[in-house]
C-alpha positions in Angstrom: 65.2 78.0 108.9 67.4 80.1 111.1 71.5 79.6 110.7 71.2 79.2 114.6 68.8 76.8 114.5 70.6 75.0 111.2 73.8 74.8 113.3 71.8 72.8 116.6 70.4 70.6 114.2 73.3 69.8 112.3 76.4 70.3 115.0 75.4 70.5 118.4 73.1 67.6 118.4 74.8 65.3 116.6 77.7 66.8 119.2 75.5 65.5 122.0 74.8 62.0 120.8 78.8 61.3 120.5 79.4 63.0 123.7 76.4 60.4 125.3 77.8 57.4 123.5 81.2 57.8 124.4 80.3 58.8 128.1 78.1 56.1 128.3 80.9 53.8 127.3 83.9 55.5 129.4 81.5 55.2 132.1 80.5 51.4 131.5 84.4 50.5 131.0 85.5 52.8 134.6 82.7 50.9 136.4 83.8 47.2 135.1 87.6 48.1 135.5 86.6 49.4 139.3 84.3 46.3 139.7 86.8 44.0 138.6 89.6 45.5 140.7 87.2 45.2 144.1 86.7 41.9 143.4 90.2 40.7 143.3 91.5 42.7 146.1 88.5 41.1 148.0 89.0 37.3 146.7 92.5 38.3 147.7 91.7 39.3 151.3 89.3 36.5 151.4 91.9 33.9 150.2 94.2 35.1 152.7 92.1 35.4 155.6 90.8 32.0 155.3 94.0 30.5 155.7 94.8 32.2 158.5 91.0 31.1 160.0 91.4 27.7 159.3 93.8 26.8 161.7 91.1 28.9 164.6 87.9 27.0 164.0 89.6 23.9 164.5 88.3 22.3 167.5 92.0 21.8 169.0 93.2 25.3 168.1 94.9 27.6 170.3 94.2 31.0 168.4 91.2 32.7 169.2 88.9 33.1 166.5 88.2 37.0 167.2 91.6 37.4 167.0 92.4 36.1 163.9 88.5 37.8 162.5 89.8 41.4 164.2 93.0 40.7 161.6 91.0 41.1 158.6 90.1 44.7 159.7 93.6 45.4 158.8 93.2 45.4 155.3 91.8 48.7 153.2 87.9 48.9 152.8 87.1 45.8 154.8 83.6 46.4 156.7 82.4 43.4 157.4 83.7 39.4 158.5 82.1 36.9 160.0 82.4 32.9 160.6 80.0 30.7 160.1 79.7 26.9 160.8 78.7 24.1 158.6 74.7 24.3 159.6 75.1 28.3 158.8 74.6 29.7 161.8 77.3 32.1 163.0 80.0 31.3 165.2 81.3 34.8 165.5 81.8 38.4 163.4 82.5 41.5 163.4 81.5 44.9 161.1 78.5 45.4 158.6 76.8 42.9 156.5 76.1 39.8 158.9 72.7 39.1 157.2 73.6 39.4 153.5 73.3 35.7 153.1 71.0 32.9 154.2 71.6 29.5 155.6 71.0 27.8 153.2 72.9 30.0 150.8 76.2 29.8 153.2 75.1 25.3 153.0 75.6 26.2 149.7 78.9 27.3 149.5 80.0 24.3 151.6 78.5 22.1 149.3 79.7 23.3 146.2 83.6 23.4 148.3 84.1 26.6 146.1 85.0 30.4 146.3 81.3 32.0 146.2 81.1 35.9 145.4 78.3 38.2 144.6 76.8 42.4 145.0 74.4 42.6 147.7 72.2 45.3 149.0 71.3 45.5 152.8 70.2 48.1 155.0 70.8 51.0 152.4 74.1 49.5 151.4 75.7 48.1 148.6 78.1 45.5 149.2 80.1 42.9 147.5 81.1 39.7 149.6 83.4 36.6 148.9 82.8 33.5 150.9 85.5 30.6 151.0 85.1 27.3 152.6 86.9 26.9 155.9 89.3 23.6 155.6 91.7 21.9 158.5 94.5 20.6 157.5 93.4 17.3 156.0 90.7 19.4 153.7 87.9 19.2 156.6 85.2 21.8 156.0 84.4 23.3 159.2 82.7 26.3 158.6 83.0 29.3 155.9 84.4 32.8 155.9 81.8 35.7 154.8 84.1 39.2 154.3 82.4 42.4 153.1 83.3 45.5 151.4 81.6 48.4 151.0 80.7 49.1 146.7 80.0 52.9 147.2 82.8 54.0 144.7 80.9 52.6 141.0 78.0 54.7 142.1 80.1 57.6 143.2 81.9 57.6 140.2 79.2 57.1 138.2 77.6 60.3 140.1 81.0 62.3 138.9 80.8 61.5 135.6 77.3 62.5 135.4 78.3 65.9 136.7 81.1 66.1 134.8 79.4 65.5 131.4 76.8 67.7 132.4 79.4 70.5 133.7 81.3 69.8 130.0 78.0 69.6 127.8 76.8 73.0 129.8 80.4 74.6 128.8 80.2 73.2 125.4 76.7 75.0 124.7 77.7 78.2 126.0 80.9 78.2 124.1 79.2 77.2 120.8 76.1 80.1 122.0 78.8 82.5 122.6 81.1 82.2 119.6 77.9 81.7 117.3 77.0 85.3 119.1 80.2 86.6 118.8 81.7 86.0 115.6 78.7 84.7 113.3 75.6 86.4 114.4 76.8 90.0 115.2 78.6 90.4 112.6 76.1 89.2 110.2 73.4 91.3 111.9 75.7 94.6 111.6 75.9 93.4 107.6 72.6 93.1 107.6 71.7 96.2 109.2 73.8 98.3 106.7 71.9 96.5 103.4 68.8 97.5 105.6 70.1 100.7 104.9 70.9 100.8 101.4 67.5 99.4 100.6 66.2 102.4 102.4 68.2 104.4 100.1 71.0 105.2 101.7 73.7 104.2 99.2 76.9 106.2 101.2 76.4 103.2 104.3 79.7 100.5 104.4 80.4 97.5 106.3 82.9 97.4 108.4 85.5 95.4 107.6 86.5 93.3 110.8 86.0 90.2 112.2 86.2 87.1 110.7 88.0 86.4 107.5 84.8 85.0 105.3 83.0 87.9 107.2 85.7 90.4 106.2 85.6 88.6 102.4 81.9 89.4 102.6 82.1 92.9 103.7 84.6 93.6 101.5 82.7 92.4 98.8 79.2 94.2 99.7 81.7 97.2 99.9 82.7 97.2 96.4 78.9 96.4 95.4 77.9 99.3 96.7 80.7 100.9 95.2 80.3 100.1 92.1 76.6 100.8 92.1 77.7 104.5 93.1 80.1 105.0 90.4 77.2 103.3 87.9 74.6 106.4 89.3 77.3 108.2 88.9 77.7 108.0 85.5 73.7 107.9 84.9 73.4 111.2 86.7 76.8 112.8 84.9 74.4 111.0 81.7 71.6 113.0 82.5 72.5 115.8 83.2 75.2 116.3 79.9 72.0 115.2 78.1 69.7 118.1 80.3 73.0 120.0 79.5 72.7 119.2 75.5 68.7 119.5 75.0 68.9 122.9 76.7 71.6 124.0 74.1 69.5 122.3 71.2 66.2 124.1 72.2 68.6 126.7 72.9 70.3 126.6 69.1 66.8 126.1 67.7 65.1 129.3 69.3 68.0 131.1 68.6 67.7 129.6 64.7 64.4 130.5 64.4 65.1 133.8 66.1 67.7 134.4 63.1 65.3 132.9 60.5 62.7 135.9 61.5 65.7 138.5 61.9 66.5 137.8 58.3 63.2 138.9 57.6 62.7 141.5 59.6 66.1 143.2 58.0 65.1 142.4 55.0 61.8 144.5 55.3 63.2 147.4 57.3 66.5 147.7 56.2 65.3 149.9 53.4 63.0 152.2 55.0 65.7 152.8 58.1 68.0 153.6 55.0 65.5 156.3 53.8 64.8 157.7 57.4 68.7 158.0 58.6 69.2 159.7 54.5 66.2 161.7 55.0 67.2 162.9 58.6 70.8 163.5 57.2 69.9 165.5 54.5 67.2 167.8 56.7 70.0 168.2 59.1 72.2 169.9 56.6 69.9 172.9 55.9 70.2 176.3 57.1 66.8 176.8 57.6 66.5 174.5 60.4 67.1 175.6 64.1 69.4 173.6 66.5 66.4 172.5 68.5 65.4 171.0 65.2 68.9 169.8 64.4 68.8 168.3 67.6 66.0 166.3 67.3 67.3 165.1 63.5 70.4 163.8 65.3 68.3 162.3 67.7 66.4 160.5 65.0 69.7 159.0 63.5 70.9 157.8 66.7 68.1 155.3 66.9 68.0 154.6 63.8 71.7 153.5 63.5 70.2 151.2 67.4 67.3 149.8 65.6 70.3 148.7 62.8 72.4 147.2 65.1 69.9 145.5 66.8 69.1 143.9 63.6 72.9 143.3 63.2 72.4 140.9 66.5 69.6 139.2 65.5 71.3 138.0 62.5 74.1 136.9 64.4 72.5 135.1 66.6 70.9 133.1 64.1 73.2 132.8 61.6 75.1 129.4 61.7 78.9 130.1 62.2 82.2 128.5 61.6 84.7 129.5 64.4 88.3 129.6 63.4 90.1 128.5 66.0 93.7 129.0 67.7 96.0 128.4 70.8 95.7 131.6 72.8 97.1 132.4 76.4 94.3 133.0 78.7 95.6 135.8 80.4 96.1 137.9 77.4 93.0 137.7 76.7 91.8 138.4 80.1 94.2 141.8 79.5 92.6 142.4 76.7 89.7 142.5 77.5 90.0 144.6 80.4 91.7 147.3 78.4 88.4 147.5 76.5 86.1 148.1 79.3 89.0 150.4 81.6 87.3 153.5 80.6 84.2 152.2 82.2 85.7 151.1 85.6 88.0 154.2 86.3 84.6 156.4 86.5 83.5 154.2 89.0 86.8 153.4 90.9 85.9 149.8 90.4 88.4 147.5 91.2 89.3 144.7 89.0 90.8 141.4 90.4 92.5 138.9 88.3 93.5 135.2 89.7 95.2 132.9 87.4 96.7 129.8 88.5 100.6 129.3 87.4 101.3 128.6 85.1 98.5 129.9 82.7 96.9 127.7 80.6 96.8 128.0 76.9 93.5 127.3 75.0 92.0 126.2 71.7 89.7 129.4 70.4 88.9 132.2 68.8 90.3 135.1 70.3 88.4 137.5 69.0 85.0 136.2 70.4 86.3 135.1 73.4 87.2 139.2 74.1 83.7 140.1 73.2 82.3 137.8 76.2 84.6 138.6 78.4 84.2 142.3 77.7 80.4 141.8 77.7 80.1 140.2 81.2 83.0 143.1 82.2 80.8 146.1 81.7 77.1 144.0 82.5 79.3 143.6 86.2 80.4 147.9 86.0 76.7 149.1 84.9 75.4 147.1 87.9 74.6 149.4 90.5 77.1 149.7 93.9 79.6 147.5 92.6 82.9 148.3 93.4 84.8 145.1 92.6 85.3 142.6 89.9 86.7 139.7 90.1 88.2 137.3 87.3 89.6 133.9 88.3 90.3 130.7 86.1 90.8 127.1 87.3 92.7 124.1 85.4 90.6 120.6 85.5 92.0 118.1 83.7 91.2 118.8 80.1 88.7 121.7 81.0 89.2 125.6 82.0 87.1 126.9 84.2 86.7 130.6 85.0 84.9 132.7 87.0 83.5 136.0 86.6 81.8 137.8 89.9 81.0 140.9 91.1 79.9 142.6 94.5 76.6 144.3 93.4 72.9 143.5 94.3 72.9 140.4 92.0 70.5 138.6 89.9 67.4 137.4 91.7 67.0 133.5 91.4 63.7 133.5 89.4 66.2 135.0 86.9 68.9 132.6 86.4 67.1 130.3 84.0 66.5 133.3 81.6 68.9 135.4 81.9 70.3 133.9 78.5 67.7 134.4 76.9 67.1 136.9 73.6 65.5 140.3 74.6 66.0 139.5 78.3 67.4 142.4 80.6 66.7 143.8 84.1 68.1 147.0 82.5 66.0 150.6 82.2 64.2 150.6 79.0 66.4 152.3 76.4 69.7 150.8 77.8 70.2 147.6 76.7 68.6 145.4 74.0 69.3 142.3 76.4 71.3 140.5 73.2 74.4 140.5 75.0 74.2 137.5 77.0 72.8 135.8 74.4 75.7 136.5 72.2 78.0 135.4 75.0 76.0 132.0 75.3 76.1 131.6 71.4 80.1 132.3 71.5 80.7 129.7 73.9 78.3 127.0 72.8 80.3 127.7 69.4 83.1 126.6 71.5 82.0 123.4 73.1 81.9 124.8 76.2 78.7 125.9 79.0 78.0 129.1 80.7 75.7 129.6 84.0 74.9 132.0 86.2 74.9 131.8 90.5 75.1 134.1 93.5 78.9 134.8 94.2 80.3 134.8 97.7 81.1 138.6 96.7 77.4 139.3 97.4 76.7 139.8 93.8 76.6 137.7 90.4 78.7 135.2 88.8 79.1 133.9 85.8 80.9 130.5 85.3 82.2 129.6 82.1 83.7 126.0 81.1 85.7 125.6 77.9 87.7 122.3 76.5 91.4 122.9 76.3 91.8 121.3 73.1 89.9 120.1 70.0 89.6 116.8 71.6 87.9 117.7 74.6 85.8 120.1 72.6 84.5 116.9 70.4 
């Protein structure tokens, strides 16, 4: 059942009922207090006309009987009065009501030598009428005295309180319509309309909180429902995606573990024939007998030789399981130190380097060391990237996390990329210069660290790296 419908049932009828009842009875008690006061003013009247009367229907009076009749038209409300003798028949009257009464009822009133009073309706009207005996002064009855009043005022008020109840029911109804409207039904339709809302799936929507206080109460309350529900998917996506964030570094650790498993064995094979070759080569180089086209190509031999080695070297690394040796280190040293390392690459170029630190810089846990060789790693991948003519480094406090920023101007790295770019062997280089371990080793150094690295287009027009490393051990755990 509808609330509206609740309330009619349960407060506005019962409303209606008392509001009958008691009309009914304030009604019933104005009608028999107006009655009773019309008929005492008219046995009053009565009383007092007949005393004056008597004295005129004696036979030896000397005051005219329409005189002393005309009298009685001097009181309020008096429409009717007329005389009657002892047979009933009239002697003489003036006003409305002559026939309310027959002979033998007027007989009657002789008889019974008593005040007689009673409603009557004639010609369309209502009236109430008294009739006294007429006595002489010895107690004679010589006739009796019919006076009549007009009873319009019971109906009339009767009328009015009709109207007024139904004026003051009428204004009771819209009241109760228009507060129920006002301050129950809109505001529960605009709470409804907002968990309409969040069942569609749109969790941002809030009530308003106005109104009523219970309505308020309520809004507030839905508000820090839905509040709470957004901080709880909240935590369930921040949940899901550290545990996307973790299986990627385990499938991650366990490609690059089996990576170093194979490398092991791949050094193991090789190692001693590229010893031979580059000792062979070495030793062939050292002859006279040779030309320096020959020498040449001997030299040429060694050199990838000694790249084959140290692309061995990075395999191993990769896979081997380390132990980093940690220490508090300023960040912008080793920001400076790494770009010393790579200055002799960006001078060439006239590449512009741009460093943005906040102030005062942070200190972290790490190992300096490895933390130069990825920042000097994603230095020069940013210089051998064609057009680029600026660099820019810039780091960012977040509570107990470092964040920082490496981006360049150049043509970037296409989307398709970005989920791979970590990846061993990887490298949108020309064949012959670069092995595409680099990254890799920089993803290795800061998974070492307890941190994450990612790639995205900078606003520079190029790529950017983002790195995110714990400031102390306990953030790292």
């Amino acid at each position: 059942m509808r609330l509206r419908n609740l309330i009619i049932l349960t407060v506005i009828v019962p409303l209606f009922v008392v509001l009958v009842v008691f009309s009914l009875v304030a009604i019933k008690s104005l009608e028999d207090n107006v009655r009773s006061k019309l008929q005492t003013e008219v046995e009053i009247i009565t009383r007092t006309l007949s005393s004056s009367l008597s004295y005129a229907v004696t036979p030896d009076s000397s005051t005219p009987l329409e005189e002393a009749l005309q009298s009685a038209f001097s009181f309020h409300r008096i429409y009717g009065a007329y005389v009657f003798d002892t047979d009933g028949r009239d002697i003489y009257g003036l006003g409305l009501g002559k026939d309310i009464f027959s002979r033998e009822e007027i007989q009657q009133v002789i008889e019974r030598d008593d005040l007689y009073s009673n409603y009557r309706q004639h010609d369309g009207w209502n009236y109430y009428s008294a009739l006294p005996p007429l006595r002489s002064q010895d107690g004679t009855v010589y006739g009796v005295l019919q006076v009549n009043r007009l009873n319009s005022y019971t109906g009339f008020i009767s009328i009015v309180a009709v109207l007024v109840f139904v004026v003051g029911a009428a204004g009771i109804v819209f009241s109760i319509w228009w507060g129920f409207r006002r301050h129950i039904e809109r505001p529960l339709n605009r709470l409804l309309h907002v968990m309409l809302l969040v069942e569609d799936g749109d969790r941002s929507q809030r009530a308003t909180e106005d109104g009523p206080t219970e309505y308020r109460r309520l809004a507030s309350g839905l508000n820090g429902m839905l509040d709470a529900m957004a901080e709880k998917d909240q935590e369930i996506e921040d949940r899901q995606r550290r545990e996307i964030e973790l299986e990627k570094r385990l499938r991650k650790s366990k490609k690059l573990a089996e990576l170093g498993v194979l490398a092991a064995g791949v050094a193991h094979e090789i190692g001693a024939p590229l010893t031979v070759i580059n000792g062979q080569a070495q030793r062939l180089a050292r002859r006279d007998v040779i030309g320096d086209d020959e020498r040449a190509r001997l030299g040429r031999i060694r050199g990838e030789v000694e790249r084959i080695v140290e692309i061995v070297r990075q395999l191993m690394e990769l896979g081997r399981q380390h132990n980093v040796e940690k220490g508090e280190l300023a960040l912008d040293q080793l920001i400076i130190s790494a770009s010393d390392l790579v200055e002799e690459e960006l001078e060439p170029r006239n590449i512009r380097l741009d460093i943005e630190l906040p102030s005062p810089t942070p200190n972290l846990i790490a190992n300096g060391q490895q933390l130069i060789q990825v920042l000097t790693n994603l230095l020069r991948n940013a210089a051998q990237a064609p057009e680029v003519s600026r660099i820019r480094v810039r780091a960012q406090q977040q509570e107990h996390e470092l964040i920082l920023w490496v981006e360049d101007d150049g043509p970037g790295i296409p989307n398709s990329h970005h989920h791979k770019v970590f990846d061993p062997f990887f490298t949108t280089k020309p064949v012959g210069k670069g092995s595409g371990l680099g990254l890799s080793m920089v993803h290795r150094i800061i998974n070492d660290h307890g941190g994450t690295i990612g790639v995205f287009d900078s606003v520079l027009g190029g790529a950017g790296f983002e790195i995110t490393l714990p400031l102390s051990e306990t953030a790292s755990a």
